[in-house]
C-alpha positions in Angstrom: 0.0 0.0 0.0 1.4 3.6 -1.0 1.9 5.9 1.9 0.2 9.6 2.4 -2.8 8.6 0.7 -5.4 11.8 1.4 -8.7 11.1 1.7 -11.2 14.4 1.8 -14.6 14.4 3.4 -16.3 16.7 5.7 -15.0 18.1 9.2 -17.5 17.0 12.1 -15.8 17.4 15.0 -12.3 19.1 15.5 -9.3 18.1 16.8 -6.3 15.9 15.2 -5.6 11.9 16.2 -3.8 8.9 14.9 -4.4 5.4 15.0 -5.2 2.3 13.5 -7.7 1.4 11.5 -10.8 -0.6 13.4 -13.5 -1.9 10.8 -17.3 -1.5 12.4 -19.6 -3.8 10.0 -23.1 -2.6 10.6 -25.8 -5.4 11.6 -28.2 -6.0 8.5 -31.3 -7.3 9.6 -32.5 -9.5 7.1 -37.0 -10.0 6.2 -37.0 -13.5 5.5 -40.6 -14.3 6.1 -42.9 -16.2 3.7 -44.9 -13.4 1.8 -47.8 -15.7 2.2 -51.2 -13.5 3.6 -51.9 -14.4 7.4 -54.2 -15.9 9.1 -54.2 -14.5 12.6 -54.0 -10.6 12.0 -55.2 -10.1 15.5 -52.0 -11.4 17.1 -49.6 -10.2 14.4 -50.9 -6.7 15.6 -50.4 -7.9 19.2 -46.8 -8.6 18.4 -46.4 -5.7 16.9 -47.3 -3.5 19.9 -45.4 -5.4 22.2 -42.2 -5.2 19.8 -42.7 -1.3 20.2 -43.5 -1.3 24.0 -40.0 -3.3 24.1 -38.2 -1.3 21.8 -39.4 1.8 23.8 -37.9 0.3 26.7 -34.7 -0.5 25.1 -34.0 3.2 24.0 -34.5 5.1 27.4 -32.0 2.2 28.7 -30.1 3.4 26.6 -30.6 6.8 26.8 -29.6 6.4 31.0 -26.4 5.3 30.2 -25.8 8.0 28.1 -27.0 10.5 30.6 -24.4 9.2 32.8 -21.8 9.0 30.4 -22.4 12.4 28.8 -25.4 14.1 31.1 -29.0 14.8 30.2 -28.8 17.7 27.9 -26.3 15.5 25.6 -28.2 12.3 25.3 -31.6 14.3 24.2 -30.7 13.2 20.3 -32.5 9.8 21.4 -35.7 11.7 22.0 -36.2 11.6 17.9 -36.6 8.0 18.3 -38.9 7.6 21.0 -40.9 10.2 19.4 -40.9 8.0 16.7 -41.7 5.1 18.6 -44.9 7.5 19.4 -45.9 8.4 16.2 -48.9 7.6 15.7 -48.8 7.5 12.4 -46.5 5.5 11.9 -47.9 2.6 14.1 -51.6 3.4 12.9 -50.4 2.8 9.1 -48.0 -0.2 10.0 -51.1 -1.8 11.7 -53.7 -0.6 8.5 -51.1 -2.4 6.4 -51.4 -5.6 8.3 -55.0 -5.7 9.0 -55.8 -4.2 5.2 -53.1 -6.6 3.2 -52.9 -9.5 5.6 -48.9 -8.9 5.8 -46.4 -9.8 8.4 -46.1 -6.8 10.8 -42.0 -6.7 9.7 -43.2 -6.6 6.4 -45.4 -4.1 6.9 -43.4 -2.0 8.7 -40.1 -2.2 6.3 -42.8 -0.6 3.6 -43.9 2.0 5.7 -40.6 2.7 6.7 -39.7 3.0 3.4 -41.7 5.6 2.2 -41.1 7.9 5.0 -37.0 7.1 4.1 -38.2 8.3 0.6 -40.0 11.4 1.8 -37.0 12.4 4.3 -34.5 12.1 1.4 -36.1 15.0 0.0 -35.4 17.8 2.7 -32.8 20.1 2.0 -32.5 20.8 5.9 -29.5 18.8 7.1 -30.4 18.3 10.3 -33.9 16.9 9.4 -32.9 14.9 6.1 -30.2 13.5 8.9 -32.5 12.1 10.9 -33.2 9.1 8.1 -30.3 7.3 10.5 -33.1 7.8 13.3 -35.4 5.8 10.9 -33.6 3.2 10.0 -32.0 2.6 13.8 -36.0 2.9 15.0 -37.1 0.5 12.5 -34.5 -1.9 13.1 -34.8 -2.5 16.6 -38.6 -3.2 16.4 -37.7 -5.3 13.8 -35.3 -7.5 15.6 -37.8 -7.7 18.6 -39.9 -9.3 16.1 -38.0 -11.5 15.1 -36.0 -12.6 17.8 -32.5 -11.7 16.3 -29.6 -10.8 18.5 -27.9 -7.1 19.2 -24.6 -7.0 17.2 -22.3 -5.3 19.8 -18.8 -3.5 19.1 -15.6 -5.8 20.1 -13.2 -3.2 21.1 -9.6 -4.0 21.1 -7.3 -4.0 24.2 -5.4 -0.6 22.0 -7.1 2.6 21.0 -8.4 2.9 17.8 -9.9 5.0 15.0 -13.2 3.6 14.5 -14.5 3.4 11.0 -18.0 2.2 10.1 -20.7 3.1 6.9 -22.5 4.9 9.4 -23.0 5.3 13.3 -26.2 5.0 14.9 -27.3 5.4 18.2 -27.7 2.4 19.4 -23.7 2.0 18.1 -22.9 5.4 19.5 -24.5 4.3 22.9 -22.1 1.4 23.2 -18.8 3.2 22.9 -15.8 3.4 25.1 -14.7 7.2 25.4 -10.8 5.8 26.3 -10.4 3.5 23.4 -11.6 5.2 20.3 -9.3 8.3 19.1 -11.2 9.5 15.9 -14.5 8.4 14.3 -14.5 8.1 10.1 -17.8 7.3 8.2 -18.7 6.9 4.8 -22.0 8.8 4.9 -23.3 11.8 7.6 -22.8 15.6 7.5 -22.5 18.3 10.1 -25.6 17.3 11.8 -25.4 13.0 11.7 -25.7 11.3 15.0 -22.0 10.4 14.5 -20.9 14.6 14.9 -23.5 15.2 17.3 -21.7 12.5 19.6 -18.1 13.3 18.0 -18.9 17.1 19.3 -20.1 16.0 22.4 -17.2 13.2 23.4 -14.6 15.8 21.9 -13.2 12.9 19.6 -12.2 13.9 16.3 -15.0 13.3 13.4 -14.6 13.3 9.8 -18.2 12.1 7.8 -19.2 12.0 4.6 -16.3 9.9 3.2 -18.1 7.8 0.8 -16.3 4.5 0.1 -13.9 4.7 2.7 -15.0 1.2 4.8 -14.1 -0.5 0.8 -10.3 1.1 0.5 -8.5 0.5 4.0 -7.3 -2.4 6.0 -8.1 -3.7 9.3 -5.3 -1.5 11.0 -3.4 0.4 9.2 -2.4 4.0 10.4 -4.3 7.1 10.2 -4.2 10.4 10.6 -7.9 12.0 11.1 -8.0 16.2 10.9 -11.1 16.9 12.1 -9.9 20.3 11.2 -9.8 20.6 7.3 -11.9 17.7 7.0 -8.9 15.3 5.7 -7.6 11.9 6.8 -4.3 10.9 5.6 -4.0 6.5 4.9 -0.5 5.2 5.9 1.5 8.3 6.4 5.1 8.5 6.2 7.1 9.7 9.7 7.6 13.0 7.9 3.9 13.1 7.8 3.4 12.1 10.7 5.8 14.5 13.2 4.0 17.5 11.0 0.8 16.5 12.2 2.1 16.5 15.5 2.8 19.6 15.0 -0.1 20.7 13.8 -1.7 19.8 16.2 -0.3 21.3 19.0 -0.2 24.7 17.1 -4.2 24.6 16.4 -5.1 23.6 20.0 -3.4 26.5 21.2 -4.7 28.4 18.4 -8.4 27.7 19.9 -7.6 28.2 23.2 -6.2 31.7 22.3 -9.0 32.2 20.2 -11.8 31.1 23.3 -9.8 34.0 25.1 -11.8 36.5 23.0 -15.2 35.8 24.3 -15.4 38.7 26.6 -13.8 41.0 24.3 -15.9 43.4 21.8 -16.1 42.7 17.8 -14.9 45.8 16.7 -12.8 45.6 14.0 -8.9 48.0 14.5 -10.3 51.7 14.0 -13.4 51.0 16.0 -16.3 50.1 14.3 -18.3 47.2 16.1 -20.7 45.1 14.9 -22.9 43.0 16.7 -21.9 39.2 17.2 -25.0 36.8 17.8 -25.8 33.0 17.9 -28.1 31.0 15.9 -29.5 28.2 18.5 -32.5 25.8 18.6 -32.5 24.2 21.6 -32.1 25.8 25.1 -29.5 23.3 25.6 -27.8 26.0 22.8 -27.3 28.6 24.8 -24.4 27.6 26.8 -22.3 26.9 24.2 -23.3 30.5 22.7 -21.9 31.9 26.0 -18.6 29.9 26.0 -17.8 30.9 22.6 -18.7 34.6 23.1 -21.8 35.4 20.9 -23.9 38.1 22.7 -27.5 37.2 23.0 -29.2 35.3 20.2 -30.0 36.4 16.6 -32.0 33.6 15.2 -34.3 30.8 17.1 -35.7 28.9 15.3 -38.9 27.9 16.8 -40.6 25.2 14.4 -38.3 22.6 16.1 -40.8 22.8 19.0 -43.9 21.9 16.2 -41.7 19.1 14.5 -40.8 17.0 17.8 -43.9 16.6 19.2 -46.9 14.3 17.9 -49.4 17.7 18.7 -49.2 21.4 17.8 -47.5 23.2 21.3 -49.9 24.7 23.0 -49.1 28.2 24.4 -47.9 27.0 27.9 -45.2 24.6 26.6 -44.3 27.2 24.4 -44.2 29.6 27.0 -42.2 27.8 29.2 -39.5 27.0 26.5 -39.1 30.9 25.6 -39.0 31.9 28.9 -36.4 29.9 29.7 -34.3 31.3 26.6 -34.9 34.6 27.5 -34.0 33.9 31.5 -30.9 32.2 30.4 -29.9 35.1 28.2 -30.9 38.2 30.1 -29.5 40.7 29.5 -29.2 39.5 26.3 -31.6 40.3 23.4 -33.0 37.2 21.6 -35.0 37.1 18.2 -37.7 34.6 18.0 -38.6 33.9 14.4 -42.0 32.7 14.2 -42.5 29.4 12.9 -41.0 27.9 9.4 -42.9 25.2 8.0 -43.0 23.8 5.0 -40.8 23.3 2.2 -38.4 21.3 3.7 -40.0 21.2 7.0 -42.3 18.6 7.2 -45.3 18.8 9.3 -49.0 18.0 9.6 -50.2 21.1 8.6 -49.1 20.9 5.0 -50.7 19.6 1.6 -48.7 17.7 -1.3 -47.0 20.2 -3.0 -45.3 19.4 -6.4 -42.7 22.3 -5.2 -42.9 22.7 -1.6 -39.9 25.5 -1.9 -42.3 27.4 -3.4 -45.3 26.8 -2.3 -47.1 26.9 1.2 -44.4 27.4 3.8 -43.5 29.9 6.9 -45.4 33.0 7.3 -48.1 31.9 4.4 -49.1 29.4 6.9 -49.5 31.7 9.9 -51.5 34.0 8.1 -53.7 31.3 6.7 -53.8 29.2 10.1 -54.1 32.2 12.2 -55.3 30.2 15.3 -51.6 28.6 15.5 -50.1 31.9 14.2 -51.6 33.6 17.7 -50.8 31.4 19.5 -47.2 31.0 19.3 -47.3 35.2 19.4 -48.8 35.3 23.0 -46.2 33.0 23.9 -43.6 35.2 22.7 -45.7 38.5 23.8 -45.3 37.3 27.5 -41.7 36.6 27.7 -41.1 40.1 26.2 -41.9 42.1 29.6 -38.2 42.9 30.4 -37.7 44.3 26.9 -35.3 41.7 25.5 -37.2 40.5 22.9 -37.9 40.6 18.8 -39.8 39.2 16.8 -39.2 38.2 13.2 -40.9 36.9 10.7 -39.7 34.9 8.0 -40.5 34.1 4.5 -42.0 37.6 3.5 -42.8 38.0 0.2 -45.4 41.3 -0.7 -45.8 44.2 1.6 -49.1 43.3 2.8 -47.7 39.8 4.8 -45.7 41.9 6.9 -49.1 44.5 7.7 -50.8 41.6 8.2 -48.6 40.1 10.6 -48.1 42.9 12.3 -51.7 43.5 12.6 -52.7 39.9 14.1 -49.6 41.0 16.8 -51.4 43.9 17.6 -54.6 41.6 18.1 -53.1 39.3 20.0 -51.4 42.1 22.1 -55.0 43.4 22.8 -56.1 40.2 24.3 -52.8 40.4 26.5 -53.3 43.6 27.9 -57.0 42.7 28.5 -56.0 39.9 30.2 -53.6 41.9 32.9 -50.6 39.9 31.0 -47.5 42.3 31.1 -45.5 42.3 27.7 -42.9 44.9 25.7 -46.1 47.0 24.4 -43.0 48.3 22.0 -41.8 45.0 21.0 -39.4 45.7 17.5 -40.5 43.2 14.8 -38.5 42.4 11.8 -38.4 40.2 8.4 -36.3 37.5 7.0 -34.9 39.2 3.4 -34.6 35.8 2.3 -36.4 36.0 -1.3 -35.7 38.2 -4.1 -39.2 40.3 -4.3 -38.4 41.5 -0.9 -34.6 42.4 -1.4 -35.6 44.2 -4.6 -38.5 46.0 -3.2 -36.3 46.7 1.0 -36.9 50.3 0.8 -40.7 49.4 1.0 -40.2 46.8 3.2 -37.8 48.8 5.5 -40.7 51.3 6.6 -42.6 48.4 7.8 -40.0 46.9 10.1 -38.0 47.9 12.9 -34.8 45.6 11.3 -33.7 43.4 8.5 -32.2 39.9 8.6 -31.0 38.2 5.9 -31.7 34.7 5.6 -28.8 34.0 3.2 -29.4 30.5 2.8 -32.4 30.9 0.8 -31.7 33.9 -0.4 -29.0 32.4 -2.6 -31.0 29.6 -3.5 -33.4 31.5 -5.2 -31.2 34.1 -6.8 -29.1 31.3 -8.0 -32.7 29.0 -8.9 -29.7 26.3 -7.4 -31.6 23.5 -5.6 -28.8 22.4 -2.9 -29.8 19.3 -2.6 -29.4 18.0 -6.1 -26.4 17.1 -6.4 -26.8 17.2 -10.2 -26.3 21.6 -9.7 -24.8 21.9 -5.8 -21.8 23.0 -7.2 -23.4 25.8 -8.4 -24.9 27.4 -5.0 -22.5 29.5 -3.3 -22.9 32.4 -0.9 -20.3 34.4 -2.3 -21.3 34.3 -5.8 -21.0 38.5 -6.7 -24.7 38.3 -7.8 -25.2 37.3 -4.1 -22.8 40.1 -2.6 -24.6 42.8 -4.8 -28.2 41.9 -3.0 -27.1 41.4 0.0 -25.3 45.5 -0.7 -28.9 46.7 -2.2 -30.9 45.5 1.3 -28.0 47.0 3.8 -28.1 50.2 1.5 -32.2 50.4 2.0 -32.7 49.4 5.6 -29.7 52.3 6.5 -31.6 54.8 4.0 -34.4 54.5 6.4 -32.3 54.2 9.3 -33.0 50.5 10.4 -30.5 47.9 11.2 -29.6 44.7 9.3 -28.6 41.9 10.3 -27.3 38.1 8.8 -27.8 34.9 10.3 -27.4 32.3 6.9 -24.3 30.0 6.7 -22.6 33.0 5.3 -22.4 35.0 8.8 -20.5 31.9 10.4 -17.7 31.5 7.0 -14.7 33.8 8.5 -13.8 33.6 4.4 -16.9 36.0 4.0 -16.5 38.1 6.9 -14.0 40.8 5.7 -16.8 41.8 2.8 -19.6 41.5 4.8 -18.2 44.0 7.4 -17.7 46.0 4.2 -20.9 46.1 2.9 -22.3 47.8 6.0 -24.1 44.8 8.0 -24.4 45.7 11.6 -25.3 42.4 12.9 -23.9 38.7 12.5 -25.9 36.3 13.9 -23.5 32.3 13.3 -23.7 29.1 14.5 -21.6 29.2 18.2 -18.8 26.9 17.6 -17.6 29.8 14.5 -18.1 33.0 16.7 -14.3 33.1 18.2 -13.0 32.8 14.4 -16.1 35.4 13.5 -14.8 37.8 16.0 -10.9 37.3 15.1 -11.4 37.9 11.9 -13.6 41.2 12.9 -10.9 42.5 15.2 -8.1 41.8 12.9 -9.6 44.1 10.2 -10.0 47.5 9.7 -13.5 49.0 8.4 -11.9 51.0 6.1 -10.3 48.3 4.2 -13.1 46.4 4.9 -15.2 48.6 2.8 -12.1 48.6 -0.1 -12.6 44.8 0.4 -16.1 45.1 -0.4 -16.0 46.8 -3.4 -13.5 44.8 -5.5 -15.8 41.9 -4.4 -18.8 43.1 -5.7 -17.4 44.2 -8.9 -15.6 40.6 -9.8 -18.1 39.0 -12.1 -17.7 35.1 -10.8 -17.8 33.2 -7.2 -14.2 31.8 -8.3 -12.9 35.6 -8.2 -14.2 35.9 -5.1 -13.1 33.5 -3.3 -9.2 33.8 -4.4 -9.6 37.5 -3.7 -10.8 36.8 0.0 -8.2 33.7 0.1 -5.8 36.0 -0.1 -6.8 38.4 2.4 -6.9 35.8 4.9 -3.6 34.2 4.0 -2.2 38.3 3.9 -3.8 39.1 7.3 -4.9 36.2 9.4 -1.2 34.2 8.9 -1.6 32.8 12.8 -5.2 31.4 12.4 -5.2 30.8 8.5 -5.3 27.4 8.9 -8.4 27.2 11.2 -10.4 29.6 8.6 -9.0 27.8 5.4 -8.8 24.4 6.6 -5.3 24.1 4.6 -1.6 23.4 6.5 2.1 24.2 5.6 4.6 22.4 7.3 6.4 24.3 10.2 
């Protein structure tokens, strides 16, 4: 076997180890039942229940040993699945299928499961088209307590190792020994999988996504995993290998260094500041916003409450989730966006859609189910009585959504204030500038808010018409594509012309690559995922506005994303030389 063989996927967890090679075949559970009708469809659907009943027991085992390997907050990724194991749906149609075709429950529920794998595959959300591992692991396990087949379970060697599997579930995840594995390597997964939740959480290096890579490497040979760039590096050399040592203890004290910045302003070297906030959507968020600096919270997204639970929230629940938030951040200002459904967030409330993306999603739901609409605003109306709250709504398209929205808040804060409820009577509501009508049309749009934020994620899918998901044009979405850069100038120019702020909070507001030109073009708030806020805020306080601004405007003027990205490449390499290799994921040797 050749030596230094590099291997790129994508970067899940940070951090740098080497190891051998340990090969984690996943169990395949087999159907091998008859196909013939049955004849007792009574107890088939008695077995059924009492495979789910078991399997429901199974996964809050495991989800105790988790607790006290990891704690509580760190082992709630299993509540997917018990929430599956809930679903009504999914039991009523299994059971339908059995009592309506005469088919063995496994049968019937490899089918069902199937089409819900099929519908899944289709959201462009990674962390809900992720959760098909939840399916499968879910379906599994009441599968092999129907039939009676055994639990494979991981053999760890005596020596640590670099674990490498097609996948990780959780009920693989659950059975690991912290001390013995160094790195984890997958062929499939992103950002989001099981695998880097647990990676993240463990602190163990994690690279995913790394398609055949179970097929081209040997039960233990030596690897180098950089959770860093994303790269893994097959039989390395011992030149190789002291760099990486090297590395390694240069980037570790890189991040500590950079963690150092969390009480310090982002103000960029001639004073200009700009506000530095975390995207979270889980209360269990907001510490890590804290430890990596972000100052109160830019975007929660509140839909995860309606898609995790069998039943709309009522306001109480909700209530008690975003006054939590808001207790946990005070002082701290958080946004609430209101909920985003549809398109690729699939829930209950929506029809079939031949294109979902453009169809009945976010704030045309509200308005047309205003009863769930009001709702979630009283919930948000009384956790606002200390004046650290916004509202924003996303998804807006013609001028008269946003009146309309802001005219069922002033209903809703009617019935509060009838009520005795206390709430911020001068609550500041905002939109998402996430589609083109309302970009091109901010200067109307600005007189109806009290601030901007731009969704840049769809606001680049639909000026690029780029589907990211198909991987057929992927290559073609990218943030930083000029056209991008000269919409995103057009809504900062409006909302200042009628002295509003704007803000960011798409994957583009977390890539240090983008920040010099976004500080450029004016933005006043930056609103990332927490674990990218200290390289954010380096890259802020490295810079000065001036050149920022000079930055900007060769940026905008380059005609292709390609242009772009050299030109910013550059500046990083030019100005950022310490922490160059965090940002761009590339390393020299010392």
């Amino acid at each position: 076997m050749r030596n230094d063989i590099i291997i790129r996927g994508i970067t899940a967890s940070p951090g740098i180890a080497v190891g051998p090679a340990f090969l984690f075949q996943e169990s395949r559970i087999l159907f091998k039942g008859t196909l013939k009708p049955i004849s007792d469809i009574d107890n088939e659907v008695k077995k059924f229940k009492a495979a789910i009943k078991k399997s429901k027991k199974e996964l809050n085992d495991i989800k105790s040993n988790l607790v006290k390997k990891l704690g509580f907050t760190k082992a709630n990724f299993l509540d997917v699945q018990l929430l599956a194991l809930e679903d009504t749906w999914i039991i009523d149609e299994t059971i339908k299928k059995i009592r309506k075709e005469k088919k063995e429950s496994v049968q019937a529920l490899l089918e069902i499961s199937k089409d819900l794998l099929t519908k899944f595959k289709k959201i462009d959300d990674p962390y809900l088209r992720e959760r098909i591992t939840d399916i499968k692991d879910v379906t599994n396990r009441v599968i092999k307590n129907l039939t009676g087949s055994m639990e494979q379970k991981i053999s760890f060697p005596d020596k640590k190792i670099i674990l490498v599997a097609e996948d990780l579930s959780p009920s693989d995840t659950a059975q690991l020994e912290k001390e013995k594995v160094l790195a984890f390597l997958t062929n499939l997964g992103g950002k989001t999988s099981h695998t880097a939740i647990m990676a993240r959480a463990l602190e163990i290096p994690a690279v995913v996504g790394l398609r055949e890579i179970t097929e081209n490497i040997y039960p233990g040979v030596k690897i180098i995993v950089d959770g860093y760039a994303g790269v893994i590096v097959v039989n390395p050399t011992e030149k190789t290998l002291k760099n990486y040592e090297k590395k390694k203890k240069h980037l570790q004290g890189l991040e500590q260094e950079l963690l150092g910045l969390r009480d310090l302003p982002a103000t960029t070297v001639d004073g200009h500041s700009i506000d530095l906030s975390a995207n979270i959507e889980f209360t269990e968020d907001i510490d890590s916003a804290k430890k990596h600096g972000a100052h109160g919270v830019g975007l929660y997204r509140t839909e995860f409450l309606y898609l995790t639970q069998e039943h709309l929230p009522t306001e109480e629940s909700q209530y008690k989730v975003y006054k939590n938030i808001v207790d946990k951040l005070y002082p701290e200002t958080v946004i609430f966006r209101t909920l985003d459904l549809g398109g690729d967030k699939i829930f209950k409330t929506n029809y079939p859609e031949n294109n979902p993306f453009l169809g009945w999603r976010a704030i045309r739901i509200s308005l047309k189910r205003k009863g769930i609409f009001k709702t979630q605003l009283r919930a948000i109306l009384r956790t606002s009585d200390r004046k650290t709250v916004r509202i924003m709504f996303p998804m807006i398209s013609d001028l008269n959504e946003i009146k309309e929205a802001k005219r069922t808040l002033e209903e809703v804060k009617g019935e509060l204030d009838k009520e005795g409820i206390k709430f911020d009577k001068k609550i500041e509501t905002g939109i998402m500038v996430e589609i083109p009508s309302a970009a091109i049309l901010a200067d109307a749009f600005a007189k109806e808010s009290d601030f901007f934020s731009i969704g840049s994620n769809d606001l680049t899918q639909y000026i690029l018409a780029v589907d990211r998901t198909n991987e057929l044009v992927a290559d073609l979405y990218d943030h930083l594509h000029p056209a991008v850069l000269r919409t995103i100038k057009t809504v900062i120019e409006a909302a200042h012309r009628n002295s509003i702020w704007v803000g960011i909070c798409g994957e583009i507001a977390g890539d240090p690559l983008a920040i010099p030109v976004l500080i450029g073009l004016g933005v006043d708030e930056l609103s990332a995922t927490p674990m990218v806020i200290p390289e954010v805020k380096k890259v802020i306080r490295t810079l000065s506005f001036k050149e920022s601004k000079e930055i900007a405007r060769k940026c905008i003027a380059f005609s292709t994303p390609g242009e772009v990205r050299a030109f910013l490449r550059n500046i990083i390499n030019t100005k950022l030389t310490k922490i160059k290799e965090l940002i761009l994921g590339e390393f020299e040797e010392f």
